[in-house]
N, C-alpha and C positions, 0 to 999 in steps of 0.2 A: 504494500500500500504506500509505503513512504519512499517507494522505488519509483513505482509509478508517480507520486505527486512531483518527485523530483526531474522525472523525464518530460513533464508537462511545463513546468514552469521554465526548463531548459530551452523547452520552443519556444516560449513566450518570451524567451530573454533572447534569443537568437531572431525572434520574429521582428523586436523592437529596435535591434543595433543593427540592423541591415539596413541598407538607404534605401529611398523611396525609387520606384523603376515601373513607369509605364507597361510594361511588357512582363504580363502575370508569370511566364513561364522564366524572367530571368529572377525574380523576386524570390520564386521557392528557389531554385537552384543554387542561390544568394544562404537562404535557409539553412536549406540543407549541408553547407559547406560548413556553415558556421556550428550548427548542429556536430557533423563528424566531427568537427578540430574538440569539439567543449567534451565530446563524448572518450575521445581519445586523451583529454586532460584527466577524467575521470578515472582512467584506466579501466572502460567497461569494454573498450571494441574487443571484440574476440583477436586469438594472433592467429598468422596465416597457415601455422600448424592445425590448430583448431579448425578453419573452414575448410582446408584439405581434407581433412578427417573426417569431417561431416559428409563434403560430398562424395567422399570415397565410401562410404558406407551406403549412401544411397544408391551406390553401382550393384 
């Protein structure tokens, strides 16, 4: 619960310190970048060990 509260207000904080951009699809993309770098501060992104693993399992 306090994972989730945390990843929501992370958008909202990424949502607000992005600049304003006519063009909806560069504004998320803006998002989302900011989003990976906060998540990668966090030390929550998975390592590339990790996703290997996963998708080799799903072979």
């Amino acid at each position: 619960d306090s994972m989730a509260k945390q990843l929501v207000d992370l958008i909202h904080k990424c949502e607000s310190s992005v600049t304003e951009d006519p063009d909806a699809c560069m504004k998320v993309l803006n998002i989302a970048k900011c989003f990976k770098a906060e998540i990668h501060k966090l030390n929550w992104a998975p390592s590339m060990d990790l996703i290997v693993a996963e998708v080799l399992a799903e072979v």
